[in-house]
CHARMM-style PDB file with segment names, atoms N, HN, CA, C and O in Angstrom:
ATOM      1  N   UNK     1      26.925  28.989  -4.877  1.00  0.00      PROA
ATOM      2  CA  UNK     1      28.037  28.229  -4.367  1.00  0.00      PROA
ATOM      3  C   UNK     1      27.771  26.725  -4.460  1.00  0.00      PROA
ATOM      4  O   UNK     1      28.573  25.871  -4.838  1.00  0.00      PROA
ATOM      5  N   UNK     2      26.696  26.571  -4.110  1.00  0.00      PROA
ATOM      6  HN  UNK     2      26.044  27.264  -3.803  1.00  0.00      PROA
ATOM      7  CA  UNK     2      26.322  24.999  -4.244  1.00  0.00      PROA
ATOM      8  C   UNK     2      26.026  24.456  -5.108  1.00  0.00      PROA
ATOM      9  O   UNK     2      26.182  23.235  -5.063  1.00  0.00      PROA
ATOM     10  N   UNK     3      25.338  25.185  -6.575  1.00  0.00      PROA
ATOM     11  HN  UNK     3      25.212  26.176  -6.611  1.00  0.00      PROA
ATOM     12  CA  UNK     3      25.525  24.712  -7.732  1.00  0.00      PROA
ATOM     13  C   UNK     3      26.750  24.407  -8.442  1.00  0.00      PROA
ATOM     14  O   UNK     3      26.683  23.764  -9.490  1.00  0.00      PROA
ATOM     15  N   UNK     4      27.852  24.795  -7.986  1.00  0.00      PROA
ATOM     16  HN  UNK     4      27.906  25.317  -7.135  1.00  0.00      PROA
ATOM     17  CA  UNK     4      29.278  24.068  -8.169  1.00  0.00      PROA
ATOM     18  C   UNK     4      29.710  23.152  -7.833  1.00  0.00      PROA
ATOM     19  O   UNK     4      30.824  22.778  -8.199  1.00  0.00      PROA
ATOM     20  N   UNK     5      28.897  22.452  -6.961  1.00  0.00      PROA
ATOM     21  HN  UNK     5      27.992  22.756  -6.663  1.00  0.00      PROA
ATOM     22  CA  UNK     5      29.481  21.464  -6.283  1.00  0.00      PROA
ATOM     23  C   UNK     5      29.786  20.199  -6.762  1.00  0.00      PROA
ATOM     24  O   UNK     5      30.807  19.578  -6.468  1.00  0.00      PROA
ATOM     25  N   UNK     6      28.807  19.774  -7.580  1.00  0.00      PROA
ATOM     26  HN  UNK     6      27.978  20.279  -7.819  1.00  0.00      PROA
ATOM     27  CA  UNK     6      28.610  18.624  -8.319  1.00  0.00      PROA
ATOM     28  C   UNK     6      28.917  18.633  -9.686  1.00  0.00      PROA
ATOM     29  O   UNK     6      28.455  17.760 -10.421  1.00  0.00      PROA
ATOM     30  N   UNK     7      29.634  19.508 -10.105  1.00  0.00      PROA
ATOM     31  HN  UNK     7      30.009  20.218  -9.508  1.00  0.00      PROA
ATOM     32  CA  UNK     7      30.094  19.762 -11.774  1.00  0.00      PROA
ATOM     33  C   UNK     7      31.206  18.226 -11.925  1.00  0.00      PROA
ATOM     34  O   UNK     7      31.861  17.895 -10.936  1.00  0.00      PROA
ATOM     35  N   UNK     8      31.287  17.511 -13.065  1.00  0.00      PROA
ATOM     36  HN  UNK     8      30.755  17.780 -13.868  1.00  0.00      PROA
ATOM     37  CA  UNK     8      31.624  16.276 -13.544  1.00  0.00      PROA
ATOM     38  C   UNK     8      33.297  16.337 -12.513  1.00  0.00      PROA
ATOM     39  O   UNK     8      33.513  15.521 -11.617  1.00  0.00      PROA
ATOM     40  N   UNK     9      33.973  17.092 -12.772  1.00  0.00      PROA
ATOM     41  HN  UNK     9      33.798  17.755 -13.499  1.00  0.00      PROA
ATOM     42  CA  UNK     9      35.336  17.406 -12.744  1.00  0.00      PROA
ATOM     43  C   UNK     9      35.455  17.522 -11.121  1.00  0.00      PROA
ATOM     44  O   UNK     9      36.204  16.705 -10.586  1.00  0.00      PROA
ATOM     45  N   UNK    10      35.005  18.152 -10.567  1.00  0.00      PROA
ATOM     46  HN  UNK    10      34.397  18.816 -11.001  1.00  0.00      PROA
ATOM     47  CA  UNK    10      34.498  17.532  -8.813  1.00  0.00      PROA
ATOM     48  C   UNK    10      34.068  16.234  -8.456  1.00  0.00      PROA
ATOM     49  O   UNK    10      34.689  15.680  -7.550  1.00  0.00      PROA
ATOM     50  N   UNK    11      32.990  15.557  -9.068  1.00  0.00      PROA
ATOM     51  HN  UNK    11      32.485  16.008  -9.805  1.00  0.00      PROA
ATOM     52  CA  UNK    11      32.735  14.476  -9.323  1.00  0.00      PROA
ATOM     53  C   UNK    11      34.106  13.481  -9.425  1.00  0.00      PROA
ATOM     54  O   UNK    11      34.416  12.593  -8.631  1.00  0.00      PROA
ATOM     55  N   UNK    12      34.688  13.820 -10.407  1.00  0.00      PROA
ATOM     56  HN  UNK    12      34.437  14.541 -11.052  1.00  0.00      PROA
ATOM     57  CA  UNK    12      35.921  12.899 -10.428  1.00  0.00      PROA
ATOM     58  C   UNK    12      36.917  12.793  -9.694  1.00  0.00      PROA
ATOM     59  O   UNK    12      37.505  11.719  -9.571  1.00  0.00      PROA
ATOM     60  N   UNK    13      37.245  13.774  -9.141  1.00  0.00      PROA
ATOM     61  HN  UNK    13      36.767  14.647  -9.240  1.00  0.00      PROA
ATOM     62  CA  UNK    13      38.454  14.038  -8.005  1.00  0.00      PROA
ATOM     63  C   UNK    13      37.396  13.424  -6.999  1.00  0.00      PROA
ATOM     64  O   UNK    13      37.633  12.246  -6.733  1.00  0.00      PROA
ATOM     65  N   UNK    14      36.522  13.848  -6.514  1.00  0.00      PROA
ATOM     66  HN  UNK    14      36.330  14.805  -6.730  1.00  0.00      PROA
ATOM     67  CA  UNK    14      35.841  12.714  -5.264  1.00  0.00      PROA
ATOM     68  C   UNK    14      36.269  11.448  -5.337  1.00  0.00      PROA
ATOM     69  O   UNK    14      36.752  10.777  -4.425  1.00  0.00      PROA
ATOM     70  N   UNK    15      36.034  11.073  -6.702  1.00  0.00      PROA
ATOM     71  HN  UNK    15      35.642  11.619  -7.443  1.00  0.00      PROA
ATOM     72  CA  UNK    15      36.218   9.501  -6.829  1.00  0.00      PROA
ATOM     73  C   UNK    15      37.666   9.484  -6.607  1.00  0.00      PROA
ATOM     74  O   UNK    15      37.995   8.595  -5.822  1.00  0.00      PROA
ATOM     75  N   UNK    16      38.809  10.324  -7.140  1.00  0.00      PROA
ATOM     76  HN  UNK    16      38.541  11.046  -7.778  1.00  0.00      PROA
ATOM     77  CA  UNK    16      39.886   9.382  -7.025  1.00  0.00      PROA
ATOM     78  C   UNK    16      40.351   9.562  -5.630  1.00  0.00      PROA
ATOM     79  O   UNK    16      41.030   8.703  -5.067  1.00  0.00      PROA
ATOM     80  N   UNK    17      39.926  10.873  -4.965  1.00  0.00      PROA
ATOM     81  HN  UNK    17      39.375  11.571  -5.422  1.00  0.00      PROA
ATOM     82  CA  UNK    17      40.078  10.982  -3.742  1.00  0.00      PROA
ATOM     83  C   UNK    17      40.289   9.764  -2.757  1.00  0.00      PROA
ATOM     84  O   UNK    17      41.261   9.335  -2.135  1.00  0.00      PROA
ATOM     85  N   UNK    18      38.224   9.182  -2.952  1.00  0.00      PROA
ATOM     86  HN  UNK    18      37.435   9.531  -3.458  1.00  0.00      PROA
ATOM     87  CA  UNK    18      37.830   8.250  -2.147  1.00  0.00      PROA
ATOM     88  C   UNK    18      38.878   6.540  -2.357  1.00  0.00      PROA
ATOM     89  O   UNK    18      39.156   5.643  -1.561  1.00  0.00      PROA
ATOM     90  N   UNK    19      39.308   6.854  -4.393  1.00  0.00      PROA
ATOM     91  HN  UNK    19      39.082   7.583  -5.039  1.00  0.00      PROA
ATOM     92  CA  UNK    19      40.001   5.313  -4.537  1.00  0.00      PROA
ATOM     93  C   UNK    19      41.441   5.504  -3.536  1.00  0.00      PROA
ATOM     94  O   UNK    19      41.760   4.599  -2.765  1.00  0.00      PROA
ATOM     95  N   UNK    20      42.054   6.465  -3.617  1.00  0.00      PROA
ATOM     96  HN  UNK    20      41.795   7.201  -4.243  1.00  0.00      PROA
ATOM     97  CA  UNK    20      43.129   6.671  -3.120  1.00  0.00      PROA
ATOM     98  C   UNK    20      43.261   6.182  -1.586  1.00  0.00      PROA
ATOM     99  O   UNK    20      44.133   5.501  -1.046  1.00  0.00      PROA
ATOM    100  N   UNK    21      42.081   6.774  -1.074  1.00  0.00      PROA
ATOM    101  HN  UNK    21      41.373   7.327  -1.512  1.00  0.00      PROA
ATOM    102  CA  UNK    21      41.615   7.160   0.559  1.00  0.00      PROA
ATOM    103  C   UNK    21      41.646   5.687   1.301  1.00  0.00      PROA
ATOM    104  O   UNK    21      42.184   5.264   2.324  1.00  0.00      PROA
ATOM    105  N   UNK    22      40.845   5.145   0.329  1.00  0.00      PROA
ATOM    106  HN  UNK    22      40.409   5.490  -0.502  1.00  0.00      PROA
ATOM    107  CA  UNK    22      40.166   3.808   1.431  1.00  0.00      PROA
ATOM    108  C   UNK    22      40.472   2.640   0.678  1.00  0.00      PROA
ATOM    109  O   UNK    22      40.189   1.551   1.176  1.00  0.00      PROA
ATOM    110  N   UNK    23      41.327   2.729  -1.121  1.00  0.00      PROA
ATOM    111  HN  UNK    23      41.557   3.614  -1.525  1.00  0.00      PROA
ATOM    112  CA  UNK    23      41.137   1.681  -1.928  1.00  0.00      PROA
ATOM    113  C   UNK    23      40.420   1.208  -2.738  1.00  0.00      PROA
ATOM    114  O   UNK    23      39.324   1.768  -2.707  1.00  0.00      PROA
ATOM    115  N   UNK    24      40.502   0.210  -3.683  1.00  0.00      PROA
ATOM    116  HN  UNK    24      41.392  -0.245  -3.708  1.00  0.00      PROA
ATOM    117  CA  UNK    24      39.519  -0.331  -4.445  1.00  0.00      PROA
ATOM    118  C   UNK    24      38.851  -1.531  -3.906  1.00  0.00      PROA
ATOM    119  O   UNK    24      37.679  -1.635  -4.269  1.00  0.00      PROA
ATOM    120  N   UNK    25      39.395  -2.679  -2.958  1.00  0.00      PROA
ATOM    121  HN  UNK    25      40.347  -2.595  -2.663  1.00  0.00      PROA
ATOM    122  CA  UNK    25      38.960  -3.346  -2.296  1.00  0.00      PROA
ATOM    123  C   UNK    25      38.038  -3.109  -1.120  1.00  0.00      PROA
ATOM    124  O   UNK    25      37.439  -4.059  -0.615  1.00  0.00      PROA
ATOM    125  N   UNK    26      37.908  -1.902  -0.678  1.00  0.00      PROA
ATOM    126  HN  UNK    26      38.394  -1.131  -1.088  1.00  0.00      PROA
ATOM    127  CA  UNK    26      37.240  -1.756   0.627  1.00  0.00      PROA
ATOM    128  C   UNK    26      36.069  -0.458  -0.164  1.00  0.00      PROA
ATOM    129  O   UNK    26      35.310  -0.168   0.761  1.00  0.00      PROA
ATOM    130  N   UNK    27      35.739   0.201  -1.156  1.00  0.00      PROA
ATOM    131  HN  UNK    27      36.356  -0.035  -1.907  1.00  0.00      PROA
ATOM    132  CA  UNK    27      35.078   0.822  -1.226  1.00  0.00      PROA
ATOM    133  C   UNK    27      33.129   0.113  -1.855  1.00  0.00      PROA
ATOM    134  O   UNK    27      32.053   0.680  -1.668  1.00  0.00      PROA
ATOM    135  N   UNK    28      33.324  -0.898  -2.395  1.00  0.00      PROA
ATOM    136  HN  UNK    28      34.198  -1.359  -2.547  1.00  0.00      PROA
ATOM    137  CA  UNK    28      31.953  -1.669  -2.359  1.00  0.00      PROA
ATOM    138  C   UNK    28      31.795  -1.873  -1.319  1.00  0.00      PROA
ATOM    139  O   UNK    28      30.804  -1.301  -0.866  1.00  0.00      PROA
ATOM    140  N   UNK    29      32.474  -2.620  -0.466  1.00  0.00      PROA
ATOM    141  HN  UNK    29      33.280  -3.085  -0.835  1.00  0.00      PROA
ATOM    142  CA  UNK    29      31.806  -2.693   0.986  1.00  0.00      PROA
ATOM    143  C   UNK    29      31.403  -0.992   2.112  1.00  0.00      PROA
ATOM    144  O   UNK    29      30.886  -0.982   3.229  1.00  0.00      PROA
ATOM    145  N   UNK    30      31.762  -0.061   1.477  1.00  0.00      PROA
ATOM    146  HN  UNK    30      32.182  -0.069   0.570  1.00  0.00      PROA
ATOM    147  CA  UNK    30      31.641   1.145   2.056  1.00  0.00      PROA
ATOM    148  C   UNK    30      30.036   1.733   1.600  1.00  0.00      PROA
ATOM    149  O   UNK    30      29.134   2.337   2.182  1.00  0.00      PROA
ATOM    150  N   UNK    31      30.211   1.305   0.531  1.00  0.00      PROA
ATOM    151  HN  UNK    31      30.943   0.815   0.058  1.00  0.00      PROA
ATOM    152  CA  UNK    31      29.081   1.221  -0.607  1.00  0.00      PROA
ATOM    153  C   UNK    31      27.917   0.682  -0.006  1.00  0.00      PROA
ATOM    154  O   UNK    31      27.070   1.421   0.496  1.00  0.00      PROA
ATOM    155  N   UNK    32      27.832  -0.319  -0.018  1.00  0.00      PROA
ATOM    156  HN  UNK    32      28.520  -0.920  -0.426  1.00  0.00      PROA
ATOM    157  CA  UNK    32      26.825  -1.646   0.635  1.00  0.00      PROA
ATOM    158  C   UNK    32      26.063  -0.982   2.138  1.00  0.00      PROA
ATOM    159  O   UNK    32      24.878  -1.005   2.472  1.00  0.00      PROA
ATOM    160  N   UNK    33      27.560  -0.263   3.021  1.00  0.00      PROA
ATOM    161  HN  UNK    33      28.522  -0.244   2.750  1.00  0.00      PROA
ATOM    162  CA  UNK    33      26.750  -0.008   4.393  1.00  0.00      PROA
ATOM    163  C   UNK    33      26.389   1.316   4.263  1.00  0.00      PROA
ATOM    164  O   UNK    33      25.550   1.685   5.085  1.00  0.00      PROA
ATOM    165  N   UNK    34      26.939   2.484   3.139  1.00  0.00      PROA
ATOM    166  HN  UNK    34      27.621   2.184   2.472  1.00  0.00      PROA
ATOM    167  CA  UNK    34      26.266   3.360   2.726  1.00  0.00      PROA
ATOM    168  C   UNK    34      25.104   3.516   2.799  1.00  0.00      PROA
ATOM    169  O   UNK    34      24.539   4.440   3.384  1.00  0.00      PROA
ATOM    170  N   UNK    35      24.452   2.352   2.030  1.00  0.00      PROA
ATOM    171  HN  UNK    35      24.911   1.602   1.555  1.00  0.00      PROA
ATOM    172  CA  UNK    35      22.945   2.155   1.314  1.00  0.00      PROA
ATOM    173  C   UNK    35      22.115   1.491   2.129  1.00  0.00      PROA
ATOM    174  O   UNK    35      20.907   1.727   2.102  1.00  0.00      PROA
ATOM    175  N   UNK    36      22.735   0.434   3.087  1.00  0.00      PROA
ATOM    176  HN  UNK    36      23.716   0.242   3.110  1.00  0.00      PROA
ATOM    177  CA  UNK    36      22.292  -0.356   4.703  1.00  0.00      PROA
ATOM    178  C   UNK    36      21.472   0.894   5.559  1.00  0.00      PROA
ATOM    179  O   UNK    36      20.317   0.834   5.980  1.00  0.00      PROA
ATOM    180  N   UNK    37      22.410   2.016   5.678  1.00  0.00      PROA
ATOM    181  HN  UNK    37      23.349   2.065   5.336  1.00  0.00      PROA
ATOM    182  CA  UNK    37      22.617   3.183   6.535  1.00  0.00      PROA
ATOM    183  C   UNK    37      21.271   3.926   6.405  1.00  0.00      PROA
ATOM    184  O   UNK    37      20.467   4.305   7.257  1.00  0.00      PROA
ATOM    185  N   UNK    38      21.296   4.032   4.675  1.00  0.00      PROA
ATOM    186  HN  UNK    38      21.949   3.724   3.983  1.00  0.00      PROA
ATOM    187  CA  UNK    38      20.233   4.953   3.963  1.00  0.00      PROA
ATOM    188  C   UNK    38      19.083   4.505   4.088  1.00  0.00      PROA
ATOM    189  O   UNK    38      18.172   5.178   4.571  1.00  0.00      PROA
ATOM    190  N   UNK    39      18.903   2.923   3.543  1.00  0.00      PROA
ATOM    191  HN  UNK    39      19.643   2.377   3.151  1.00  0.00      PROA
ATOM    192  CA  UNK    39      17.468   1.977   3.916  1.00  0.00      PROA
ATOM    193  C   UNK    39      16.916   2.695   5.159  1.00  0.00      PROA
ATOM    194  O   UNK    39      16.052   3.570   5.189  1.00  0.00      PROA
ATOM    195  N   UNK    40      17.950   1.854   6.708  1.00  0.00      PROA
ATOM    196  HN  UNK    40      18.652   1.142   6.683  1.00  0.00      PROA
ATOM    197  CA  UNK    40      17.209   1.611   7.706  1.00  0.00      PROA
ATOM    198  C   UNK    40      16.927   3.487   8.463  1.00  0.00      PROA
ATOM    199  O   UNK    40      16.208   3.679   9.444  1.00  0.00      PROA
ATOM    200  N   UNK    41      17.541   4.416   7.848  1.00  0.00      PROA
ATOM    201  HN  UNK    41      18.125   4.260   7.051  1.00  0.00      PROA
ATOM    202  CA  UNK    41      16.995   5.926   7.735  1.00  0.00      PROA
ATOM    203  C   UNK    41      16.087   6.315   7.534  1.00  0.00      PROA
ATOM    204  O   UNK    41      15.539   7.246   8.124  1.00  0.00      PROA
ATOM    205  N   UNK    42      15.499   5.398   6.213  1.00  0.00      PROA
ATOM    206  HN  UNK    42      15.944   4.642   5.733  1.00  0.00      PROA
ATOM    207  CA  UNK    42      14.084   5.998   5.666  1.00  0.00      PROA
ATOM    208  C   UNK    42      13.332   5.172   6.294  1.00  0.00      PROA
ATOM    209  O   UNK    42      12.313   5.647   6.796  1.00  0.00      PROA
ATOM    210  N   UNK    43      13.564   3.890   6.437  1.00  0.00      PROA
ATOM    211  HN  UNK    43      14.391   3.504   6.029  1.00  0.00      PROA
ATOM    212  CA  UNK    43      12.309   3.419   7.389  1.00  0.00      PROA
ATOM    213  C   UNK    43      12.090   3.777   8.701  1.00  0.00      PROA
ATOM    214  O   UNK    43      10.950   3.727   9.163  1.00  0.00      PROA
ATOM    215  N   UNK    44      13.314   4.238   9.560  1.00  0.00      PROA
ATOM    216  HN  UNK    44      14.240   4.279   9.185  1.00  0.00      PROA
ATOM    217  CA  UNK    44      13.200   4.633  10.954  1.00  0.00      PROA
ATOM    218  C   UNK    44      12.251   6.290  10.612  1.00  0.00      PROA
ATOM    219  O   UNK    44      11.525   6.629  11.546  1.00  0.00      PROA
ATOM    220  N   UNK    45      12.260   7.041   9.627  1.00  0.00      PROA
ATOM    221  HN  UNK    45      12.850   6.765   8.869  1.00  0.00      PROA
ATOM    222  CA  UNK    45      12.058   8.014   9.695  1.00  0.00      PROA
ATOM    223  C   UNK    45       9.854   7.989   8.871  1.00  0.00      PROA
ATOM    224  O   UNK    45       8.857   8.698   9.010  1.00  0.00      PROA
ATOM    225  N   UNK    46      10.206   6.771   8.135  1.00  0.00      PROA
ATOM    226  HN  UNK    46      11.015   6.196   8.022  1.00  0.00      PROA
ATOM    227  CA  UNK    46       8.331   6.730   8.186  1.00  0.00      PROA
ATOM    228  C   UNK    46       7.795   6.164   9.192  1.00  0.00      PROA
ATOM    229  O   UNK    46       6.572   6.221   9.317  1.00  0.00      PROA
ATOM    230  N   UNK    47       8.864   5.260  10.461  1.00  0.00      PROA
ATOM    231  HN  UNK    47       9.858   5.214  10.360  1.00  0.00      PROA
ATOM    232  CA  UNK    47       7.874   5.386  11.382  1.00  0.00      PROA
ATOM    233  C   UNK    47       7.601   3.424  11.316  1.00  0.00      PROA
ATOM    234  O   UNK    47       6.853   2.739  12.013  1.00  0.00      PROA
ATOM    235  N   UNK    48       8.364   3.085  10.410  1.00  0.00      PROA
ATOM    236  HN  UNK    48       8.972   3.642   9.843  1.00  0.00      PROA
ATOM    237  CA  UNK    48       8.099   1.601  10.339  1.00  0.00      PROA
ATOM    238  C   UNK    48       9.465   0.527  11.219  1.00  0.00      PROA
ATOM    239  O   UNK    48      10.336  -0.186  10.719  1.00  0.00      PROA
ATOM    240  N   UNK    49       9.201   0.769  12.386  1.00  0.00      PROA
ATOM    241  HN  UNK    49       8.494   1.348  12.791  1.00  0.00      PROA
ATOM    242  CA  UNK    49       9.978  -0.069  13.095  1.00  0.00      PROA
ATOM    243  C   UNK    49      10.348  -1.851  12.874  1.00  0.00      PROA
ATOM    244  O   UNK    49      11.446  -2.389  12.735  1.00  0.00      PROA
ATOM    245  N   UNK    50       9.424  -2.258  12.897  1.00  0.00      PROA
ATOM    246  HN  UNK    50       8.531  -1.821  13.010  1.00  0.00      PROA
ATOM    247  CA  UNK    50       9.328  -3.960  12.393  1.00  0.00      PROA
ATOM    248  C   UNK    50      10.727  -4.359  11.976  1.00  0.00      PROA
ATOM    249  O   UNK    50      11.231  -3.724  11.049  1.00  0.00      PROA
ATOM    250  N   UNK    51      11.368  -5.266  12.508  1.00  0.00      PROA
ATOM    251  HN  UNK    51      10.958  -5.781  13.261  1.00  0.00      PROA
ATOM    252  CA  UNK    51      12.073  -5.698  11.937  1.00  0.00      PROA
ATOM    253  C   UNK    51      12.173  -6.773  11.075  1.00  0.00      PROA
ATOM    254  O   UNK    51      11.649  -7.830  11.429  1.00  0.00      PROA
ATOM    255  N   UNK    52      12.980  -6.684   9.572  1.00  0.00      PROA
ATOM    256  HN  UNK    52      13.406  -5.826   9.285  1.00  0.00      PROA
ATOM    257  CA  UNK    52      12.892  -7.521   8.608  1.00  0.00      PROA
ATOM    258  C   UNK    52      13.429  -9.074   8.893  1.00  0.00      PROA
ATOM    259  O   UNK    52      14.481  -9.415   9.433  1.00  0.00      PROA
ATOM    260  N   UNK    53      12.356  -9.907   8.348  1.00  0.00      PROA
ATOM    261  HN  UNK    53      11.501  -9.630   7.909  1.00  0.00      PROA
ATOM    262  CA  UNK    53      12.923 -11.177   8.935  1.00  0.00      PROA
ATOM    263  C   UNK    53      13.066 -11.685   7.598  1.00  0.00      PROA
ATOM    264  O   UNK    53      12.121 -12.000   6.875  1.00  0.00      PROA
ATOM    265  N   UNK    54      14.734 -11.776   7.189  1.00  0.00      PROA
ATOM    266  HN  UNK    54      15.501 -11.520   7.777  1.00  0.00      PROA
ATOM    267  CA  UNK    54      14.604 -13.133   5.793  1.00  0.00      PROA
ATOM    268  C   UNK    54      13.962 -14.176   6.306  1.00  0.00      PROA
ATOM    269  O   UNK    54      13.662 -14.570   7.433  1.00  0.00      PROA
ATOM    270  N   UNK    55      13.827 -14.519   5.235  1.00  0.00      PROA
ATOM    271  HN  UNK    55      14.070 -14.198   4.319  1.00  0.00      PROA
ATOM    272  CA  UNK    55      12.823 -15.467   5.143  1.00  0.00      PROA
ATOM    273  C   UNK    55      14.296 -16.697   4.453  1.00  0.00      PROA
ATOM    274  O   UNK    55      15.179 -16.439   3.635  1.00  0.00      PROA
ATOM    275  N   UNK    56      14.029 -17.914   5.166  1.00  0.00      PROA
ATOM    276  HN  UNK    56      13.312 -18.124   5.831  1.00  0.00      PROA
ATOM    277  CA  UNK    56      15.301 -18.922   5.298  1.00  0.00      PROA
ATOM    278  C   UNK    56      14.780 -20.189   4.918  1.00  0.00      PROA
ATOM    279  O   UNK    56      14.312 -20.924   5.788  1.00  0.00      PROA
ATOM    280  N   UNK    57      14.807 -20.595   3.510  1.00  0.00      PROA
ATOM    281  HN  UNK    57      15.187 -19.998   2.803  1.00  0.00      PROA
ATOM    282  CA  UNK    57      14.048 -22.076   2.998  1.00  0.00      PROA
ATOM    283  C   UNK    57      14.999 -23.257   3.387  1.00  0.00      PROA
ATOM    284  O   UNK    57      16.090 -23.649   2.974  1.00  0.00      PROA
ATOM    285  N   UNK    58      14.340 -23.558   4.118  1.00  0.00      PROA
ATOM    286  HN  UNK    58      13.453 -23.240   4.454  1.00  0.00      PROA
ATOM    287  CA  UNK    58      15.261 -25.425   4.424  1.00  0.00      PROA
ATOM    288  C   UNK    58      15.063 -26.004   3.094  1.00  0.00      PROA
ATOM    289  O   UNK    58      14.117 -25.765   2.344  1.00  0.00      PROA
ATOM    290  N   UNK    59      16.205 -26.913   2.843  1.00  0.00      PROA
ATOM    291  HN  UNK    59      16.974 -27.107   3.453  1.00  0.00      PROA
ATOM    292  CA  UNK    59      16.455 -27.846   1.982  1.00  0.00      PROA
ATOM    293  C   UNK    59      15.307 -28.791   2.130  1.00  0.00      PROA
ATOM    294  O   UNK    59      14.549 -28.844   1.162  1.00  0.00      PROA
ATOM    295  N   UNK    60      15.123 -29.304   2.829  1.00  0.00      PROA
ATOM    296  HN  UNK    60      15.739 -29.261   3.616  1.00  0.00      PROA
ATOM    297  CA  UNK    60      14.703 -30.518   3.249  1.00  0.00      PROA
ATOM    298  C   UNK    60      13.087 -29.978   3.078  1.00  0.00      PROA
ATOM    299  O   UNK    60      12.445 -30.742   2.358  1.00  0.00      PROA
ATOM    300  N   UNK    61      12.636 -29.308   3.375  1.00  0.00      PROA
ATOM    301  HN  UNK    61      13.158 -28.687   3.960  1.00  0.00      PROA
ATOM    302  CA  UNK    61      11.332 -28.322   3.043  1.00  0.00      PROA
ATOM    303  C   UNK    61      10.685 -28.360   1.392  1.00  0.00      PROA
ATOM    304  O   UNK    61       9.577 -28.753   1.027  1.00  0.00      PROA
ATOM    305  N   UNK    62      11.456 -27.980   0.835  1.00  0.00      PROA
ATOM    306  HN  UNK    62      12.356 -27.660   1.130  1.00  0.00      PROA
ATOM    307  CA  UNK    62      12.089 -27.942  -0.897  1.00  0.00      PROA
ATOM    308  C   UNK    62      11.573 -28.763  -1.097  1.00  0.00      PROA
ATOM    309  O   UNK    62      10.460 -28.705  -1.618  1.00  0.00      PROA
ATOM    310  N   UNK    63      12.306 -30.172  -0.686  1.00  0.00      PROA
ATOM    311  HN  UNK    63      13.211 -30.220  -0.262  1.00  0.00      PROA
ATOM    312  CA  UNK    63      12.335 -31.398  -1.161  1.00  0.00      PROA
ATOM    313  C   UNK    63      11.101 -32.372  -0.607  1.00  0.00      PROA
ATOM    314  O   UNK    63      10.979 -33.580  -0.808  1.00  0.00      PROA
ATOM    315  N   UNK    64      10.491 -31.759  -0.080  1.00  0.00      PROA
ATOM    316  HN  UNK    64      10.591 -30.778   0.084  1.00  0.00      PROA
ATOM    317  CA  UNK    64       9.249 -32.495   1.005  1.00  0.00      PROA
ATOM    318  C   UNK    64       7.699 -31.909  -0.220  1.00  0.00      PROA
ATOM    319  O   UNK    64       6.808 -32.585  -0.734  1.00  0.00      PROA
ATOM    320  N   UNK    65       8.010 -30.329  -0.295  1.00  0.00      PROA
ATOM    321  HN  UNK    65       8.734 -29.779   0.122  1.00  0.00      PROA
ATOM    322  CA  UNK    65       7.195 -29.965  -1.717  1.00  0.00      PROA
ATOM    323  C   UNK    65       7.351 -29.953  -2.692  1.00  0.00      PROA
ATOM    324  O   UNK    65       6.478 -29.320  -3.286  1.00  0.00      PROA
ATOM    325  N   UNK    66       8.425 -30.545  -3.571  1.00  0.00      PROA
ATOM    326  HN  UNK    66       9.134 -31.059  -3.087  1.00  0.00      PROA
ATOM    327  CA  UNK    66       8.601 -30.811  -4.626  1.00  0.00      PROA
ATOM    328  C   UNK    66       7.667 -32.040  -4.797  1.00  0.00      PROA
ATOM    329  O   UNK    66       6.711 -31.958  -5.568  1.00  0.00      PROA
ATOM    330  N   UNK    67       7.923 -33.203  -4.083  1.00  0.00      PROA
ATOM    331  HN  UNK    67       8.699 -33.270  -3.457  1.00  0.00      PROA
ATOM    332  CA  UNK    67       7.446 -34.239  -3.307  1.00  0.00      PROA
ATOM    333  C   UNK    67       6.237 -34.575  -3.510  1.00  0.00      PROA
ATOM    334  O   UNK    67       5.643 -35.520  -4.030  1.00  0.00      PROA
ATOM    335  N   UNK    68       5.978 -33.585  -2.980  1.00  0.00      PROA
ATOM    336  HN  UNK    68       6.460 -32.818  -2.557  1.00  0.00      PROA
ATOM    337  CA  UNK    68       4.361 -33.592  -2.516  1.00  0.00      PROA
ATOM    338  C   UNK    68       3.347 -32.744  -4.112  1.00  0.00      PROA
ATOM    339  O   UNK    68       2.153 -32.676  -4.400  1.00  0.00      PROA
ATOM    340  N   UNK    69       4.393 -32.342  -4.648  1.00  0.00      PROA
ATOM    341  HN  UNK    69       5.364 -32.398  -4.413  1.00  0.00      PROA
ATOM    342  CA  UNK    69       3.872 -31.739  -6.254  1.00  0.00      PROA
ATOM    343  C   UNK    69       3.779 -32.566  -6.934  1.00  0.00      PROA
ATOM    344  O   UNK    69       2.805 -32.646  -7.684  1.00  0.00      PROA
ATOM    345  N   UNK    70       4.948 -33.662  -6.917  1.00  0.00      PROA
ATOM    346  HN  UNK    70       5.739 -33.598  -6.308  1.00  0.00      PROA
ATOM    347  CA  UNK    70       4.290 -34.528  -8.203  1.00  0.00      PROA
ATOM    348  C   UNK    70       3.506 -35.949  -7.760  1.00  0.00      PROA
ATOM    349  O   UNK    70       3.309 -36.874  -8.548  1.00  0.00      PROA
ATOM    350  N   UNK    71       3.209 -35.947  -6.732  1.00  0.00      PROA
ATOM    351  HN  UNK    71       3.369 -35.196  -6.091  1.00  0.00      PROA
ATOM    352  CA  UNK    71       2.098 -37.074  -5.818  1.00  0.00      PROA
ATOM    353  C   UNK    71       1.069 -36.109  -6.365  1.00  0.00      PROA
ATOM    354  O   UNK    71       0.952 -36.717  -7.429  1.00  0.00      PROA
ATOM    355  N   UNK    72       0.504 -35.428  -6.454  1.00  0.00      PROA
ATOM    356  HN  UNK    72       0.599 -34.935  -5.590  1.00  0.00      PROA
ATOM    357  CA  UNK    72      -0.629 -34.508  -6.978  1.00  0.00      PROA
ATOM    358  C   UNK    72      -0.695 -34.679  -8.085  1.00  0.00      PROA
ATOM    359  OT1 UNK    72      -1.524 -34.066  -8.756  1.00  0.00      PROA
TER     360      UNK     72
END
């Protein structure tokens, strides 16, 4: 039964299903928290709590080591 599931022609009706369902404008963003969802799943599930900190370059930082590269 479940090897039917995923044959191309299922596959495609999903898709127009989902374009129909929610649109073409709103399904990348469905997409995006899909994969958000999936990430913070696998890390909650190895056990790696930490939360990710971007990392946020000041301008002014940049420009202080650029700076300081060609004084060297």
């Amino acid at each position: 039964m479940l090897e039917n599931l995923l044959r191309p022609t299922h596959l495609l009706l999903l898709i127009i299903a989902a374009l129909l369902l929610f649109g073409p404008s709103k399904l990348p963003e469905l997409g995006r928290s899909f994969g958000t969802m999936l990430k913070e799943f696998k890390r909650g599930a190895r056990g790696d709590f930490e939360e990710e900190k971007p990392k946020e370059i000041n301008a002014q930082e940049i420009n202080t080591t650029q700076e300081a590269n060609k004084t060297s």
